[in-house]
N, C-alpha and C positions, 0 to 999 in steps of 0.2 A: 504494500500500500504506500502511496506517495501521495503528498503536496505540493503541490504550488502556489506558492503566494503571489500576488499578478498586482495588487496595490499596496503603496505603502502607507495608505489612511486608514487606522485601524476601524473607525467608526464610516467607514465608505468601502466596506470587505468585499474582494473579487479573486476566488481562490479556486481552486480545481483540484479536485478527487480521484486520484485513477483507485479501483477500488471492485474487484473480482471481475476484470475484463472489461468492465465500464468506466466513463469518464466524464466525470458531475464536476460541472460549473455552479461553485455557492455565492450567489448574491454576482452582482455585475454595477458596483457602485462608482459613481462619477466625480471627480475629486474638483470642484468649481469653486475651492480656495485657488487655485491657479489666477483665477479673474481678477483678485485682488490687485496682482501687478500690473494691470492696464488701467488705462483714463474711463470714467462713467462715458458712457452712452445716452445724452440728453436727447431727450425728446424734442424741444425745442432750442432755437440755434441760441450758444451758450456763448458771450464776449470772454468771459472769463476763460473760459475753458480752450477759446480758437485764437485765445492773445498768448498763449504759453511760450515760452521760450525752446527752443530746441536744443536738445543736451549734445555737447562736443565736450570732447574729453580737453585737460587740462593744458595737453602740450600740444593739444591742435591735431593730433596723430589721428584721432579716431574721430570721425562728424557723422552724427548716427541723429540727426538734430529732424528727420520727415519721421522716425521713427520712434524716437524718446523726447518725451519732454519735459520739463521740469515746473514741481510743482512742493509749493511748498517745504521745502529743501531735500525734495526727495523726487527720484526720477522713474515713469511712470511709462509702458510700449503704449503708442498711438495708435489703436488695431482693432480692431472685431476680437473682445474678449476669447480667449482659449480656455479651455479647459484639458485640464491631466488625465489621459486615460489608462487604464487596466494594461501591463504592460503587455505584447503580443509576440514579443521574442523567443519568450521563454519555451513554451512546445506551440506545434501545432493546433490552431486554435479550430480548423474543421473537424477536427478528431471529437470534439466535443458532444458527447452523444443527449445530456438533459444539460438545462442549466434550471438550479430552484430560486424562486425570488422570495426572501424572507417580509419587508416591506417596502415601502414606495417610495423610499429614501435610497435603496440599494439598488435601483433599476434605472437609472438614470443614464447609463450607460451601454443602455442594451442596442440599440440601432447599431454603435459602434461594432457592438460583436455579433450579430445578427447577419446586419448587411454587408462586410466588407473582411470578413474570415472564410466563406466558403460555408458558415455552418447549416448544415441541415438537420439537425436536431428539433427538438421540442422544450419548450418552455414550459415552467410551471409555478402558479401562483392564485390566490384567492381572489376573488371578485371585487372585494375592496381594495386590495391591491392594484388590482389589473385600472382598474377606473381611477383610480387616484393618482397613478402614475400617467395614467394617459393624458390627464390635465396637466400634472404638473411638466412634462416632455411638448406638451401644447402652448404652455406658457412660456418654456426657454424658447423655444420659435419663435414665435409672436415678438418675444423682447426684443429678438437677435435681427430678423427680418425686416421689422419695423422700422429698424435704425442702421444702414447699412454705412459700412466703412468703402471708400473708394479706395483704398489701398490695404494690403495687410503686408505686416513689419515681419519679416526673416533674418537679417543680415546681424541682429542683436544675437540670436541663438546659437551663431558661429560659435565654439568652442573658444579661440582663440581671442575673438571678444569678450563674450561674455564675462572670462576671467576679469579682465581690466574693468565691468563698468562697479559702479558705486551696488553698496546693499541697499536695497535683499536682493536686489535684479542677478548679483552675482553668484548668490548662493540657491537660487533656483535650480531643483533639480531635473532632468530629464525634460529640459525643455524643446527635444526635438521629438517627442512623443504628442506633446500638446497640441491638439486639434481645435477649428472651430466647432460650432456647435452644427447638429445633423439638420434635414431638411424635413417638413411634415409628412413627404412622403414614403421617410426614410424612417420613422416616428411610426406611421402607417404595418408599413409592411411587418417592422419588430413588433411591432405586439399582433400580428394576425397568426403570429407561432405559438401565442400565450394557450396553454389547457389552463382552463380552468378547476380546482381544486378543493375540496369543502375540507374543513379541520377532522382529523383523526380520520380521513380519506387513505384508502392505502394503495399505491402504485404500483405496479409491478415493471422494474426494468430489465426489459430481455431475459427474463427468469433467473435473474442472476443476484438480482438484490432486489428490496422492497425500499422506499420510500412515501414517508407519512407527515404531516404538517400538523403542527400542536399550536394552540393557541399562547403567543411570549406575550401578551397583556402588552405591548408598548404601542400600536398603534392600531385603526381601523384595518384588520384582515393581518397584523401580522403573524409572521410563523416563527416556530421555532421547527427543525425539520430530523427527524430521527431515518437514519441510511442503517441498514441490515440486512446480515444474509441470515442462515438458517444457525450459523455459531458466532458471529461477528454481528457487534453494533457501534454507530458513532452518534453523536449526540450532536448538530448545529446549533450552537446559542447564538441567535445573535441579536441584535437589540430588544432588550427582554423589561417590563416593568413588574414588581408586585403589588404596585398599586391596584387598589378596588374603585377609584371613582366613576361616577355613572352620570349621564347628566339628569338631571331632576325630572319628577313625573309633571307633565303637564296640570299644572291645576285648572279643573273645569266646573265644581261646585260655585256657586254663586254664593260669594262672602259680604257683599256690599254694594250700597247704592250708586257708590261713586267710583265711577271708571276713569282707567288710565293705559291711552293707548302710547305707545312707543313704534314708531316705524323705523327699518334700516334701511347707516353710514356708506347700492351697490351700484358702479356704472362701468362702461367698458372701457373707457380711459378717460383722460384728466380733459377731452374733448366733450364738444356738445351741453347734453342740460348739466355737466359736470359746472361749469364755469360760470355757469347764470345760477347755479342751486348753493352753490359753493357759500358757507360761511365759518366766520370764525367766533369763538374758539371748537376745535373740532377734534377728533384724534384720526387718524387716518391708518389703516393697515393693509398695507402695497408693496410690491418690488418684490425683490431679489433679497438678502440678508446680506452679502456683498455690497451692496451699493455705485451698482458698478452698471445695472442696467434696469427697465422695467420704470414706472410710473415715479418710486422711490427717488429717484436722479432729480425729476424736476421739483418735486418737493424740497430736497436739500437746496437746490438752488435759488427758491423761491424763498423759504422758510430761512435759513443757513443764516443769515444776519441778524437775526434776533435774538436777543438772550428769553423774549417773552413766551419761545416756545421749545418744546423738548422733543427728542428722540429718544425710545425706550429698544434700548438691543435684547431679545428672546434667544436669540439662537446659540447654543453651547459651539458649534464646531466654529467660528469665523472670529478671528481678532477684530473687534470693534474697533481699537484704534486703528488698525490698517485700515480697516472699511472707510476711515473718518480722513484717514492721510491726504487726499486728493478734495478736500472740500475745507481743506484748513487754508486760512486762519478761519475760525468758527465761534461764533457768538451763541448757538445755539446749547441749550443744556442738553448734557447728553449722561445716561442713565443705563449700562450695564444691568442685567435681573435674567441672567440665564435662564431658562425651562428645560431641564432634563430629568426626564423620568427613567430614566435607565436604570440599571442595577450598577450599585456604587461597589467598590471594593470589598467592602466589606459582606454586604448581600452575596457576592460572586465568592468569596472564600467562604462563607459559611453554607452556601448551597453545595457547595464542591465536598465540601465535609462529610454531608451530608447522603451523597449521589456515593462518592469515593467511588472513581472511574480509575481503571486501570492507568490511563496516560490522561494528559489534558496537554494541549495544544492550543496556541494562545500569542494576539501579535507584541512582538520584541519590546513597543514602551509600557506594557502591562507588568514587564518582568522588574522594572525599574522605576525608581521617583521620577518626577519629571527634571528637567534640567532645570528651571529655574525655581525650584524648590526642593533641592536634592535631599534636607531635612525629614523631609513626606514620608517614611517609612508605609503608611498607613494610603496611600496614594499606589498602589501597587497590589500582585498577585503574589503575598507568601505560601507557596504550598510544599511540602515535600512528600513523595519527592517533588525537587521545583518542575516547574511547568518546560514545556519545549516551546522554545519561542521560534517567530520567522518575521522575517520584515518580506520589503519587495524586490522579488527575485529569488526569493528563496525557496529550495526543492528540500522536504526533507522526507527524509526513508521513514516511515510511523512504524513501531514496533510491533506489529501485528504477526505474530503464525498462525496462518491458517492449516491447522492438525486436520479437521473433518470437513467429510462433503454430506452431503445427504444425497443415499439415495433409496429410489423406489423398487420393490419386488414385484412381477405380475402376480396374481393370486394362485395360479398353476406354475409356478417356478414353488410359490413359498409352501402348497401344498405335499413338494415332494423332500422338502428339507427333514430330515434325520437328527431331532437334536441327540449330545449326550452328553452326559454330566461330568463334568471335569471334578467340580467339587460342590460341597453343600449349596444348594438354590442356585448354580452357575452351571448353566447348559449350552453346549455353543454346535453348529452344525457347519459343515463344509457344505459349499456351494459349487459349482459350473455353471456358467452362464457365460452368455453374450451383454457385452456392456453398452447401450445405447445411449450417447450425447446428442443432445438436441435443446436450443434454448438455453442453455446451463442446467437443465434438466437429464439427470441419468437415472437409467430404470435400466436392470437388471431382467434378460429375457431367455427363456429357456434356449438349448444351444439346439438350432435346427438340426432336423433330421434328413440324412443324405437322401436326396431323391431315388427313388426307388428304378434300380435299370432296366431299360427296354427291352422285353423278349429279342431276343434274335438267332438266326438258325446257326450265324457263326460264332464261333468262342472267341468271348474278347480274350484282349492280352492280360494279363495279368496287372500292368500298372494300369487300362481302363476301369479295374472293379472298386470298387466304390472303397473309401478307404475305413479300415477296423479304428471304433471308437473304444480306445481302452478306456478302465479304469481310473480317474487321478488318483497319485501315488498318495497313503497319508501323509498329512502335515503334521509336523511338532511344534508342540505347546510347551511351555516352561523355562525355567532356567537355572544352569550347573554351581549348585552351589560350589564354593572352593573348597571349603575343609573336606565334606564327605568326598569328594573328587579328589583329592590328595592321596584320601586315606584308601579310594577304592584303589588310586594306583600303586602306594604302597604293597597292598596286598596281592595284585597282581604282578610285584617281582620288580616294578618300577619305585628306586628309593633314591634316586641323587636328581634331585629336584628342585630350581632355582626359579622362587616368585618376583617378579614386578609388577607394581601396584602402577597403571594405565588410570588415564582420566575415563576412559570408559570401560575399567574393568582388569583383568589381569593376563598379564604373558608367561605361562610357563614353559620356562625351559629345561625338556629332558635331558640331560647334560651328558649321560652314558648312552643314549640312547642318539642325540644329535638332532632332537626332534623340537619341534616350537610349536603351545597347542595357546591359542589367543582366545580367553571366555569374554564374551564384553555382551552387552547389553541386548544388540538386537541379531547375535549370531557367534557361532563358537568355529575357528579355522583349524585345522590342523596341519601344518608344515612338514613334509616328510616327503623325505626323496630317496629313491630310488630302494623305497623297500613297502612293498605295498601290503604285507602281512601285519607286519606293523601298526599302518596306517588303517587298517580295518578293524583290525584289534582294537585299536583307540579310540575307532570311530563306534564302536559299540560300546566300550564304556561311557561314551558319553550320551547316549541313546538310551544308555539304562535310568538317568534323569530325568528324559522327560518324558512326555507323555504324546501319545500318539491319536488324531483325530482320525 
């Protein structure tokens, strides 16, 4: 069993399963922190923003100045935002036979692997999901389309540049990965792969494994997804609440005489009855969490001068001060109050406790405090043993042996089975059979019988007559213990006998004899040349151990 890790945003998870023959793509999430390092995307034409200065480096060497521009003492690509995708290098990404979608936050990325991998596989995800993603892949279009860039900036991405310009532009990674955003009918076509899927629904892939979707309580239709075969299981966790909130039952009883209607803050953009209905004081909830495109831009630009009014940041994955970088200097108050319902550290080690799973696999900053608060002990995954971590790019081998298969008897193969009792309530029977694969499914079929030969007047040959089914020879059961096995060779005339103790068992060397008889675990050898009396002698002593089916 293998992984692949394909993102390095541990809460944006795009990882791949190869896993009894098959090959599961978990979650396919789109990392649109990238956005940050470009200029907003005004809806209307912005002075501020089309007066910026173009960045040239310090000794005149580099003038990258159509491409970067400076803002706020910080330097920002002039482009059609990109976004960071699931890396595609790493295997063959048509190989891909399902990919699962946990929620509508991880799917963001799917056109990307959908449409320009080759893949033909199938998707799978719940109803709520599938619908909730669909808007939200409808809405990065809309933003992107709406506001198109007559140029997009490459010559920044050069490796050899990029070193040289100012942070964070420098320390961006894999920015030749970075793509624009897809087309709606690229949007389209990836989700008409989408099956649909109800919780505790169970899948069958190519008879090989089962997959099942559990309800992780963190968002409308998410999953948590359990992959297994008939002896092997894996558990996907992936953004998970145990929170119980509900929203309240509608009240319809009749409590009072005096009514109070409330109508809603909806319209399709900051166009039309927007700008004639428009007033203030108001709260407004729009855009992107970025700030980089969508309705949110012209707000900042319009609002941004005022200390009279606020912005409140929700979202845990995106640096509100980057967001804020490109709309400085700013008058406006601005108000940090994360919302994440997720399972904290601590919930996640004490569920772990709990479950106590053979392995746990887990991405690489879970294993650690974060960097700027290396103090955090409590900010992290202490388990032991410790967890197996992967960042992006990373393949690791999972510890899994797979010891057993399952398989099937016909009813007329198992009717003709012979048990016998080796020891108290333990009866075991030899078998002959034909082994049919099909599906990942084996079923055991009785061993056909030679076709019966054709009269004829002349005598066939002797190699045409149908061939004699012998007997299988019996099998041996058991195993030699050492000392009684000593002591029988002692008594048998055999007394200059030299043991070593083997990691799988022991080597004896007949020393007068010039013989080497090796007892180990799953088989007993005996070494002897050129005296085969000997050698049958010995090989009946050790026959007299075990036991014959």
């Amino acid at each position: 069993m293998k992984l692949y890790c394909l993102s390095g945003h541990p809460t944006l998870p795009c990882n791949v399963l190869k896993f009894k023959s098959t090959t599961i793509m978990l979650d396919c999430g789109l990392d649109t922190t990238a956005a940050l390092y470009f200029l907003p995307l005004p809806l209307v034409h912005s002075p501020r923003l089309s007066k910026l200065p173009g960045w040239v480096s310090k000794d005149g060497a580099i003038n990258l100045e159509k491409e970067l521009k400076e803002c706020s003492g910080r330097v920002f690509v002039d482009s059609q935002p990109e976004f960071c995708l699931p890396e595609k290098e790493l295997l063959d990404l048509s190989t891909i036979d399902v990919i699962l979608i946990s929620n509508y936050h991880c799917m963001m990325a799917l056109p990307y692997i959908t449409e320009h991998t080759g893949f033909t596989g199938t998707v799978y995800a719940t109803e709520p999901t599938l619908q909730i993603g669909r808007l939200l892949m409808e809405e990065l279009v809309t933003f992107m389309e709406r506001v198109p860039k007559a140029h997009a900036a490459t010559c920044w991405k050069n490796k050899e540049i990029q070193r040289l310009l100012p942070a964070p532009l420098k320390d961006a990674v894999d920015v030749w990965s970075w793509k624009k955003c897809y087309s709606m009918q690229e949007v389209n076509s990836a989700l008409s792969k989408v099956q649909l899927v109800g919780y505790s629904q169970k899948v069958e892939l190519f008879g090989a494994v089962q997959v099942t979707p559990l309800s992780s309580g963190y968002s409308l239709g998410s999953s948590n997804w359990i992959i297994q075969s008939h002896y092997e299981k894996v558990s996907y966790v992936s953004g998970s609440s145990l929170l119980t909130t509900h929203p309240q039952v509608m009240a319809h009883a009749h409590q009072s005489q005096q009514k109070h209607t409330t109508t809603a803050n909806t319209y399709p953009s900051i166009h039309g009855d927007f700008s004639s209905e428009f007033r203030q004081p108001c709260v407004v909830f729009t855009g992107h969490p970025s700030l980089r495109f969508g309705d949110v831009v012209h707000f900042m630009e319009l609002w941004g001068k005022s200390s009279l009014n606020t912005i409140i940041f929700t979202e845990p994955d995106f640096s509100y001060l980057d967001a804020l970088a490109p709309y400085q200097p700013l008058a406006m108050k601005c108000v940090y109050c994360p919302i994440d319902t997720r399972l904290n550290f601590h919930q996640v080690s004490k569920l772990l406790k709990d479950i106590q799973p053979l392995h746990v696999v887990c991405p690489e900053p879970y294993t650690q405090p974060p960097p700027s608060q290396p103090h955090r002990s409590d900010l992290m995954l202490e388990l032991q043993p410790p967890p197996m971590a992967y960042r992006r790019c990373s393949v690791l081998g999972l510890p899994f042996r797979r010891r057993y298969e399952r398989i099937h008897l016909l009813p007329e193969l198992a009717k003709s089975l012979v048990p016998s009792e080796i020891k108290a309530g333990v009866s075991v029977a030899t078998v002959s059979a034909v082994l049919q694969s099909k599906d990942n499914k084996h079923v055991l079929q009785p061993v056909p019988k030679p076709a019966p030969v054709p009269p004829s007047k002349k005598r066939k040959r002797v190699i045409e007559e149908a061939p004699e089914v012998l007997n299988p020879k019996p099998l041996l059961s058991g195993a030699v213990p050492l000392e009684p096995f000593l002591a029988m060779l002692y008594k048998n005339g055999i007394r200059e006998v030299k043991v070593e103790e083997t990691a799988d068992g022991h080597i004896l060397h007949l020393q007068a004899e010039d013989v080497l008889i090796q007892l180990e675990e799953d088989g007993t050898h005996i070494i002897c040349d050129n005296n085969e009396p000997l050698r049958t002698a010995l090989r009946d002593l050790v026959l007299h151990f075990l036991q014959k089916l």
